[in-house]
C-alpha positions in Angstrom: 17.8 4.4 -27.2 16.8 7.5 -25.7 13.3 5.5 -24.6 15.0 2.6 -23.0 16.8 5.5 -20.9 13.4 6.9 -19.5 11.9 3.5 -19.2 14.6 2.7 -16.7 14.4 5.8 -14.8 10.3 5.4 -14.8 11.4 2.0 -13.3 13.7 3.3 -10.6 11.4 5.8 -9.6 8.8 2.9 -8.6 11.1 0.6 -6.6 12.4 4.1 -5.1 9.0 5.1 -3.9 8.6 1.7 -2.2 6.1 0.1 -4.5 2.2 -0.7 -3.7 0.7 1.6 -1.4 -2.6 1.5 -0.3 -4.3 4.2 2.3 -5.7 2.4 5.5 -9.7 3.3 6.3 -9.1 4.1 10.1 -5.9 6.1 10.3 -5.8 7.1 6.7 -1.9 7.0 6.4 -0.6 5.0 3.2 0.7 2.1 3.6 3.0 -0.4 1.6 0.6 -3.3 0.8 2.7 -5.8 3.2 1.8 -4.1 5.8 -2.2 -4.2 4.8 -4.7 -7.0 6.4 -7.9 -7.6 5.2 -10.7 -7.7 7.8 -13.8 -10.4 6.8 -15.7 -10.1 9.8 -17.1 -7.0 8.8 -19.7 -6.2 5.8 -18.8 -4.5 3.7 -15.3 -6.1 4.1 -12.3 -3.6 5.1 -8.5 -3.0 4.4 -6.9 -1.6 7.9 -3.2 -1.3 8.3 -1.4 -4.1 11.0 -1.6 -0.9 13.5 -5.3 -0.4 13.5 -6.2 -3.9 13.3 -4.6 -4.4 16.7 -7.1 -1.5 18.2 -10.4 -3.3 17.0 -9.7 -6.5 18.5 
């Protein structure tokens, strides 16, 4: 019982912190992974935030 009862606060802690975070390659700020975009016209291809990917248009 006493596991189920840390599994559930582990679990809380997650959906507390806002989930998936990833840290954008141009303004280094983390980032919840909605708000990531993937750019393909580059090589090697890069993950910018919605933010910076307005700059390099």
């Amino acid at each position: 019982m006493a596991e189920d009862k840390s599994r559930s606060e582990t679990k809380s802690k997650k959906s507390a912190s806002g989930g998936v975070t990833f840290k954008c390659r141009l303004c280094e700020k983390q980032k919840p992974i909605s708000e990531m975009k993937v750019i393909t016209r580059f090589r090697p291809v890069i993950v910018i935030c919605r933010d910076c990917e307005k700059g390099i248009q």
